[in-house]
N, C-alpha and C positions, 0 to 999 in steps of 0.2 A: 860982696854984691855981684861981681861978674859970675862965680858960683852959680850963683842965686838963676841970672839970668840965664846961665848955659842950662841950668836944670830945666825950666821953664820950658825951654827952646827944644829939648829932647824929650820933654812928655809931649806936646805938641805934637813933633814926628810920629811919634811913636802912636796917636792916638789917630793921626792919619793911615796910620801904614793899618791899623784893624778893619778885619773886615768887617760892612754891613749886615748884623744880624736880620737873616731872611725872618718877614712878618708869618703870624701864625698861619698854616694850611688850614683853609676851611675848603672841607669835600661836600662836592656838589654831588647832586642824583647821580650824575653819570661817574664820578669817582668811587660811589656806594655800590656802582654796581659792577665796576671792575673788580671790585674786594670779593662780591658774589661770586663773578666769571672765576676768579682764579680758585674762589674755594672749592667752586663745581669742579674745575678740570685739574686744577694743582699745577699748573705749567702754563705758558703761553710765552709766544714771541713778542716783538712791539707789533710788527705785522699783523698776528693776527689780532691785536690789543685794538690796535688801530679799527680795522675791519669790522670787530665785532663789539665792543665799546664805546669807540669813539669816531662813526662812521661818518658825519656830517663837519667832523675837523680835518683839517689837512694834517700830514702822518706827523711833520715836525714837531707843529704844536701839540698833538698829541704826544709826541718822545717828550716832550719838556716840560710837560703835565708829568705823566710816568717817573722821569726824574726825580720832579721835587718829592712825590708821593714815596720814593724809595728812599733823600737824604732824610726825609720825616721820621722813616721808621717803618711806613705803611707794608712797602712791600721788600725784596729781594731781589736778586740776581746773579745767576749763575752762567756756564757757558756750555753747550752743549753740540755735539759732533753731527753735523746732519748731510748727508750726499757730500762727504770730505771738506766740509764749510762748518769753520765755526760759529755757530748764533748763540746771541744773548738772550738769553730765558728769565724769567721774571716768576717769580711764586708769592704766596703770603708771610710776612711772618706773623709772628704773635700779637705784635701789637696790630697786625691791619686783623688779622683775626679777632678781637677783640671789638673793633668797632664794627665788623660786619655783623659777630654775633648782638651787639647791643642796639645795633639797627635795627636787625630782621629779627630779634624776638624769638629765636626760636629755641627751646628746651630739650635740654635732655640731649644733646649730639656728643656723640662717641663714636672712635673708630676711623675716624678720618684722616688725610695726611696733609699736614701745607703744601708737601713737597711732594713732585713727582720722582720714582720711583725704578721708573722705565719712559726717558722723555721722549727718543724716538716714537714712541707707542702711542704716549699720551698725546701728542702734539697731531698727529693722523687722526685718531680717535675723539680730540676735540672739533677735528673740522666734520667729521662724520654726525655726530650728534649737533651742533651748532646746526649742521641741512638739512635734519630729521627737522628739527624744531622749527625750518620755517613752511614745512608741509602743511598743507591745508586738514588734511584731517588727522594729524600731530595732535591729538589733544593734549596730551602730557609727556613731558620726558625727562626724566633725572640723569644725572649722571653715575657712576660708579661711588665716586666719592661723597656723593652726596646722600646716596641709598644707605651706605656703611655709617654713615653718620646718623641718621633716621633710626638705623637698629634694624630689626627683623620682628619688630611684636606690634605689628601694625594689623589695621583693618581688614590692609589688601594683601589675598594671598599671592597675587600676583608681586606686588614689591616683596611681601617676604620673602618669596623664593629668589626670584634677583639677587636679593639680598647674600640669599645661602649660597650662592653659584657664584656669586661678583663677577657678575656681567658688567660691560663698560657702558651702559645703557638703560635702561627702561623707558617704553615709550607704550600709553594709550591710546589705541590706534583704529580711527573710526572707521569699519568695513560692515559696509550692508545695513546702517543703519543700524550698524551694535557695536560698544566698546571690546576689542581683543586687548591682552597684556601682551606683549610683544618682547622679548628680551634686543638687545642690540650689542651688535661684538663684530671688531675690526682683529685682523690674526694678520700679523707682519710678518713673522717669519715660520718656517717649519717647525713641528713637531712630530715626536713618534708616534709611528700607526696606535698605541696603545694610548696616548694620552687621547687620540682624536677620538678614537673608541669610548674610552671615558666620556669624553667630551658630548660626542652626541646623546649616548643613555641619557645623562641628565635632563638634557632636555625633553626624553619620549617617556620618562616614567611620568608619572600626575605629578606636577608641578604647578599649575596655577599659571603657568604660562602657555601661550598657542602654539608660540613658535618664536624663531629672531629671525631677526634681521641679520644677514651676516657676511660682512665686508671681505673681500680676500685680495691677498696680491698675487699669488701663486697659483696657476692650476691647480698642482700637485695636492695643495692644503683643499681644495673641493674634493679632487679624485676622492682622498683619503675619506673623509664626512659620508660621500655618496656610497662608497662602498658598504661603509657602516649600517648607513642606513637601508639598504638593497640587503645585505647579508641578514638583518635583526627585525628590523620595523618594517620591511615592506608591505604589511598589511596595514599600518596603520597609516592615515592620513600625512604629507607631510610636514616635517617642525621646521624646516632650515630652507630660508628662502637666501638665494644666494646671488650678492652684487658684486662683478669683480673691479675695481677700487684699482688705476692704474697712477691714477693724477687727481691731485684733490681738484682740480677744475670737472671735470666728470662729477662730480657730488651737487653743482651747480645745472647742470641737465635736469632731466625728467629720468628717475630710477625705477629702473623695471630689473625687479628679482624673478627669480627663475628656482623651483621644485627641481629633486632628482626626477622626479615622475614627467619634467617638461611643462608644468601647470605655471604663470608668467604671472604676475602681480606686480601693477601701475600706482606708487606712491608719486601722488599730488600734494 
């Protein structure tokens, strides 16, 4: 009998001590559209989660939404090296990939990554297209990952080519009262005179694109582009309008790009 009751007495404990299984996650609009955000970019901090997700919450309850959405399965978490600071990074995995594609319906996607590849790059390159898109005459802009995912056997030769180039951008871009295709590309660190050489041709052969947009941190990375194009293209009109990108608070101004030729162009 005392047996009996000391067993008793220890499942008891023991059924105390378990934890409360957390109730099912149901994702709201704005959880649906995190899953978007991160397929487009493949990377994001809580910061900019916060910022550009969940902009009318305050950041914490945002972090604790994030949270539950990552012990669900939804998303991930990695850690990555930024100005000698470590941040916590956030991507998809399979299963939030799964419910974003049975959201949004969309067919046929290949090519894509959950995961960023180059975070440094990506995480600069997501605030750069996040400011394009809130331009007034932005009409369209894809990201990189999201073009590759689409394929290259579309309508517009404008994204196919995107496509072929893996620009970190596409943006349809109202001037003069006509759509231009615009490519968009942020360049963080140097490269050799011959890849920038490469670099520019693509853009001045017929390509279905007008021109990019194009982000820099360095002098040096314009020198090199201008030279290019003063040595090869100077007869022809110019492709590379160029923003130099010191602090992603600068992408929150008014952007005025600038021609080798001097010719200045006001994105509103």
């Amino acid at each position: 009998m005392k047996e009996n009751v000391q067993n008793t007495k220890e499942l008891k404990k023991k059924k105390k001590k378990r934890k409360k299984k957390e109730p099912w996650l149901v994702l709201t609009e704005r959880d649906m559209g995190l899953l978007k955000f991160l397929f487009e970019h493949k990377i994001a901090t809580m910061t900019q989660i916060s910022k550009h997700c969940y902009p009318t919450t305050h950041i914490e309850n945002a972090r604790k939404r994030v949270s539950r959405m990552e012990k669900k399965g939804f998303l991930k978490s990695d850690g990555c090296i930024q100005n000698q600071k470590l941040l916590k990074t956030y991507h998809l995995s399979h299963v939030g990939y799964q419910e974003f594609y049975e959201n949004y319906r969309l067919e046929g996607l290949k090519g894509f990554k959950l995961k960023s590849d180059c975070p440094n790059h990506d995480m600069i390159a997501l605030e750069v297209i996040e400011a394009i898109k809130k331009k007034e005459n932005a009409i369209e802009v894809l990201t990189e990952n999201y073009i590759q995912a689409l394929g290259g056997d579309t309508d517009d030769a404008g994204q196919d080519r995107a496509y072929e180039i893996r620009v970190d951008g596409f943006v349809k871009y109202k001037f003069n009262d006509s759509l231009i295709n615009m490519a968009i590309e942020y360049e963080h660190s140097r490269k050799s005179p011959a890849r920038y050489a490469n670099l520019v041709d693509k853009y001045y052969y017929d390509s279905g694109l007008r021109g990019v947009f194009y982000f820099y941190k360095e002098d040096c990375t314009r020198r090199a582009i201008e030279k290019r194009e003063a040595e090869k293209w100077h007869e022809i009109y110019p492709r590379f309008y160029f923003f130099k990108l010191e602090n992603v608070q600068d992408l929150e101004k008014e952007m005025i790009f600038e021609t080798w030729k001097g010719r200045k162009l006001t994105v509103t």
